[in-house]
Structure formats: structure tokens, C-alpha cells
N, C-alpha and C positions, 0 to 999 in steps of 0.2 A: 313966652310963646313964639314959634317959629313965623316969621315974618312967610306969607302964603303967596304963590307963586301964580296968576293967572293966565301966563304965555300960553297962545293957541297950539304956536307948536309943540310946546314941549307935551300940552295938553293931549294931544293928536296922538304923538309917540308914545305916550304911556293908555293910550285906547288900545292901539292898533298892535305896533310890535310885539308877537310875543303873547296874544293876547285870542281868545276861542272864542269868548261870547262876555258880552257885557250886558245885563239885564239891570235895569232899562237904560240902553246906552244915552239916550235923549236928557235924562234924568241924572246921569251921574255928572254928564259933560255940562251940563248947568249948573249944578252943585259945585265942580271944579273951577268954575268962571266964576264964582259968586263972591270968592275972596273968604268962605267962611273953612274955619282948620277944621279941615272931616277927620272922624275914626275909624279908622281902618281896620278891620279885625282877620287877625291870620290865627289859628289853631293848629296847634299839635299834641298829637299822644304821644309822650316819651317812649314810644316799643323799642327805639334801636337807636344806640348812640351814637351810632357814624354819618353822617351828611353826605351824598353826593352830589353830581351835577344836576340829576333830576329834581334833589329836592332843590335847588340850587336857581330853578326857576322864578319862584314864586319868591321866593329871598329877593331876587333881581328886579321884581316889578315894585315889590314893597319897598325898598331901595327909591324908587323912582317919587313912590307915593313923599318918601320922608324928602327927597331934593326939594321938592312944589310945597313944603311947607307942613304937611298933613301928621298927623299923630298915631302910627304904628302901634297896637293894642297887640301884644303878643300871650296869646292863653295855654299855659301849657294844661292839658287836658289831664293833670293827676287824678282825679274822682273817675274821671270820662276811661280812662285805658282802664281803670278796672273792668271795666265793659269789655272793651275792644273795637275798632273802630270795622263794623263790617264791609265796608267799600271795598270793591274788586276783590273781595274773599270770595272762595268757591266753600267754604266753610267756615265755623265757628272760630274763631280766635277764642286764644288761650287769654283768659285774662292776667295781666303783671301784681307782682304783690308789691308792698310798700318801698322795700328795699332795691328793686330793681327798678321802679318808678323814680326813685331821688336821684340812681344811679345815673340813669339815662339822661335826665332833666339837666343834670349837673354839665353833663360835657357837650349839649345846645349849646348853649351860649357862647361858649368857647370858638362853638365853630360859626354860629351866626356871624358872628363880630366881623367873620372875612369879610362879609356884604353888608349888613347893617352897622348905620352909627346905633350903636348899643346902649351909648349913653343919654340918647332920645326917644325909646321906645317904653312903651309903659306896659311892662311883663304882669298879667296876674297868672294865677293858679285857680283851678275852677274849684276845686276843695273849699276856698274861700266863700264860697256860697252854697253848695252844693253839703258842703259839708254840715250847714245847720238848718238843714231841710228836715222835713218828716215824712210820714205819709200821707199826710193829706193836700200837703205840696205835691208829690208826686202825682195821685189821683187827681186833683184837679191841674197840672198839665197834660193828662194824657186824653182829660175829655178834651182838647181842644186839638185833637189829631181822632181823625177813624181809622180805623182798622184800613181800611182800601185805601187809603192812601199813602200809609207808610210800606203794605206791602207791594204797592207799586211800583216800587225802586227795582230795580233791573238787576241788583245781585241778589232779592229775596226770590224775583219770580225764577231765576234761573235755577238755584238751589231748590226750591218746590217743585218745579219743570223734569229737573234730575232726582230727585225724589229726597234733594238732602233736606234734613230737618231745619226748621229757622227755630231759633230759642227765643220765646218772649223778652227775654231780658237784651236781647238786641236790638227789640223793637223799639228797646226804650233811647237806643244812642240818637239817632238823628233830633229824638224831644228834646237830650238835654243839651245835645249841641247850640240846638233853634234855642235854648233859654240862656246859653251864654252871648246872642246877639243883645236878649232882654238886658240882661243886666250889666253891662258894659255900655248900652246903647250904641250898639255901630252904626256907621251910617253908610259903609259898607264892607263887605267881607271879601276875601279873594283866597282862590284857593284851586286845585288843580281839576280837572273837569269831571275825575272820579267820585269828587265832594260837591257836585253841583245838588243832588237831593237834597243835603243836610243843608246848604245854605240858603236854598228855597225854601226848606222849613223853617230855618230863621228870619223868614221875610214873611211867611205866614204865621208864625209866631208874633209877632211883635203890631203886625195887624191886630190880630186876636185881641190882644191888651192896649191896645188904643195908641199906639206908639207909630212912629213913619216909618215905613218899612225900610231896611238898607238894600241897597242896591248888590249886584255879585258880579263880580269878574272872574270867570274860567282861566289857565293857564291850559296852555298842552301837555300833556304828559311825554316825556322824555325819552325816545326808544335806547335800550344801551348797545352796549358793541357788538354785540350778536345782530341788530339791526332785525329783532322780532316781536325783542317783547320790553314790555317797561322795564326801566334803569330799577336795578333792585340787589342790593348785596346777596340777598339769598339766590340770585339767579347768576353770580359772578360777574354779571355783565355792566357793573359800574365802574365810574369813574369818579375818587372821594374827593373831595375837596381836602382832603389833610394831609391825602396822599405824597408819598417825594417828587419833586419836578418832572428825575429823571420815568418816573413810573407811568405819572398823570400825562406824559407828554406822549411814550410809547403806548399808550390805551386811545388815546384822539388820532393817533395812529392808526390805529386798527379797527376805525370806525367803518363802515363802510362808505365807500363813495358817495350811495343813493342818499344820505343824510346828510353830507356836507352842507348843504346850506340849510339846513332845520338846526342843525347844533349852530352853524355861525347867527342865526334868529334869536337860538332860545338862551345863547350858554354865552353873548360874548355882545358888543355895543357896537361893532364894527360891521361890513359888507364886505360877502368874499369880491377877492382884487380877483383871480385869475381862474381861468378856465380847467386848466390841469389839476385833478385830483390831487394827487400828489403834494404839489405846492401850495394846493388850497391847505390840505391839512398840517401843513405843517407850519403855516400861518396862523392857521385856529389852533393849533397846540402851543407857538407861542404869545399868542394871546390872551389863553387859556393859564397856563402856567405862571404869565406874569401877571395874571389879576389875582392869581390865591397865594404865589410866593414873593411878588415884588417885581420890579421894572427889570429888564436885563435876563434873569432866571429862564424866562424862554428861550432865548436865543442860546444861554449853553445848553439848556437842556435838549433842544434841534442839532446842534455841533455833536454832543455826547451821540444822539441816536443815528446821528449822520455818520461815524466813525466806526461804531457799534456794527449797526448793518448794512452801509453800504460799503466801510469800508473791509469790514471783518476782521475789526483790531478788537483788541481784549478791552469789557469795562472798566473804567477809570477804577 
């Protein structure tokens, strides 16, 4: 087991940087001081196999978790994406078939590894449980949720409000999410602030069963280069982490100014040095560049877009 890290400051920076709401901040920050190796639980649906900077957030605080000693629980949600995860959906998601779930799941890991050591986290699949349930498991998890309060999530009243239909069987996602804090026992979960319902019900879950509840940490969500709306391949406005130098570095380009210092917070370990837009961003592009392709890698990839367009010479 990883020798556990109690530094205040380090403790402070992984609160605060980067960081929306920590419920109960009082409580984790004592748990952190304690010297005992906490569980940390991070979830994903395999919907889409590419990575970018937004998801690239929460990767980075988890990061932070595994420095200080702590043991990264990584759940990839195979059973859970038959459902579909409905946060920040203005509609039903399509549920994934088997095939496209392995698919997806397979090329994670690949790209996690930019940010996590890989070979200290302890991956399950919620199948692993979920899988030898019945229905009487189900039934009795659903009596320990009411009706009004699962529909009190803010993407079912909006769809009700607009008159779109909520499907019972999405009711059931935040339950079974809240059951993989149960059976993992986290002691705390982190996750982006559109997942703040579902890991409040893994906190009243685990109440429920006599368990001590995990604490949650929100991240921010990510605006992308359009500078309107969340980082999302479907809305083109990402930046991948897999992406080429030359690519990733002209896209932090073309961030807008009014974010430069939300991306240098959310996407990079450093403080913008300088005033001027410009040179801010082309700092955080090679900062950027040389934390997912290697030390050095930013600065040609800066020289390339310097010659590119300011000089008007032909690409390399």
C-alpha cells in the first residue's frame, strides 16, 4: 500500500484548485489528515471513446488523489450505459449494445494513462455485480429512493417543464450509480458538477444500509473553444488529449481570451505569467502540449504555429 501523504498544503491544493464544492469539506479535510488510504471513486459510461480536456479535468484531480497516497477506484459503468447516463440530457439517450460498450471501454485506458499511474488504480466493471442481481434486488433498492426525489434532478424537471417525456428506466440510473458507492465502499467520489445528484444519492444510499456515507467533490465543467458551451466532440468545440501537438496546440489558440485563466486552473499545474492574451495562450498551449505529448513538444509545436500564421510560410 501507498505510503499516505498528510501535507496541509498539498492537502489545501487538491481542496481548492480546480475544485466547485466539496461536501462535507470539514469532513473530507479530516479524513485527509488522518493518515488513513481513502477510496476514491471515479465512474464512467463508455458512450464515446475519445477523451478530451474537459474530461481531462477530473483525471487531474484524481491524479492529485493518487500523489497523497489514496486508491483510485475506477468503475467503468458497462451494465449502467445500457441505461444511459441522463445528466445534462434534454432527452432520452440511446442505450449502447454490448459490442460498442467493450469497444469504447477498451480505448479508456489507453488514454487515462496520459494522467493516471494506471498501474495503481483498481478498475472494476459494475456488470461485476449488477450482473447477478434480480428483481427483487432491484425492488428493494428502489424503496429506499421516492419518487420526488429522484424527479427533483434539474434535467428531469426541465424535460417535464418542456413537456419531454422522462422514461422510468432512467429513474433507475442515479439508484444504481448510488449502489456502486455501496459495493465498492467509497469513501469518497468526485466527479463533474453535472454528476452532483447521482453522488448525493450515493451518499444517501449508503446511509440507508448503515454504511458512512462518502464524501463528493464537484469539478467544473470545461467550456470549449467556442467559449459557450461544454467541451464535447459532438459540439466540435474540443480539444483531445490524443490529438497531434501540432493540432492541440492551434485549438488553445483559439480559445477565447475571457478563459485564459479557467483553462490555465482547470487543464495545466502552472499560473498564467503574463498579461497579454496572446502570449498567455501560447504558454498554456505549450504547457498543454507537453503534458500529453512529452517535455519539449510544445515549444515546436508554438515555433510550427508561429511560422504557420504569423509568418504565412507553408506547413511543415
Amino acid at each position: 500500500m501507498a505510503k499516505v501523504i498528510t501535507d496541509k498544503v498539498n492537502i489545501e491544493q487538491l481542496l481548492s484548485r480546480g475544485v466547485e464544492e466539496a461536501i462535507v469539506r470539514e469532513h473530507l479535510e479530516a479524513a485527509l489528515l488522518s493518515g488513513k488510504q481513502l477510496r476514491v471513486k471515479f465512474g464512467a459510461d463508455p458512450t464515446a471513446p475519445d477523451l478530451h480536456l474537459g474530461h481531462a479535468v477530473a483525471f487531474r484531480k484524481l491524479r492529485q488523489f493518487q500523489e497523497l497516497g489514496h486508491k483510485v477506484v475506477f468503475i467503468i459503468g458497462d451494465y449502467t450505459a445500457r441505461i444511459g447516463d441522463p445528466s445534462g440530457k434534454s432527452k432520452t439517450r440511446p442505450p449502447l449494445n454490448d459490442a460498442e460498450i467493450a469497444a469504447n471501454a477498451e480505448t479508456y485506458f489507453a488514454q487515462v494513462s496520459k494522467i493516471l499511474d494506471i498501474k495503481n488504480i483498481e478498475i472494476r466493471y459494475n456488470s461485476e455485480w449488477f450482473g447477478k442481481k434480480d428483481m427483487a434486488f432491484l425492488l428493494g433498492l428502489e424503496a429506499k429512493f421516492s419518487a420526488q426525489r429522484i424527479l427533483e434532478r434539474d434535467d428531469f424537471t426541465k424535460r417535464m417543464k418542456g413537456g419531454i417525456e422522462v422514461y422510468t428506466h432512467e429513474m433507475a440510473y442515479p439508484m444504481l450509480q448510488a449502489y456502486d458507492s455501496v459495493e465498492i465502499k467509497a469513501d469518497i467520489e468526485l466527479g463533474g458538477t453535472d454528476q452532483k445528484f447521482n453522488m448525493l444519492a450515493g451518499r444517501d444510499l449508503q446511509r440507508h444500509m448503515g454504511l458512512p456515507e462518502q464524501d463528493v467533490i464537484t469539478v467544473p465543467l470545461l467550456l470549449g473553444t467556442d467559449g459557450v458551451h461544454k467541451m464535447s466532440k459532438s459540439l466540435g468545440n474540443y480539444i483531445g488529449i490524443t490529438e497531434a501537438p501540432n493540432v492541440m496546440f492551434g485549438k488553445i489558440m483559439s480559445v477565447p481570451d475571457a478563459l485564459i485563466d479557467r483553462y490555465y486552473e482547470l487543464c495545466t499545474d502552472v499560473k498564467r505569467a503574463v498579461e497579454d492574451p496572446r502570449e498567455a495562450k501560447m504558454a498554456l498551449g505549450e504547457a498543454i502540449v507537453d503534458m500529453y505529448h512529452g517535455a519539449g513538444e510544445g515549444k515546436k509545436a508554438a515555433k510550427e504555429f508561429v511560422r504557420v500564421f504569423s509568418k504565412h510560410e507553408k506547413p511543415a
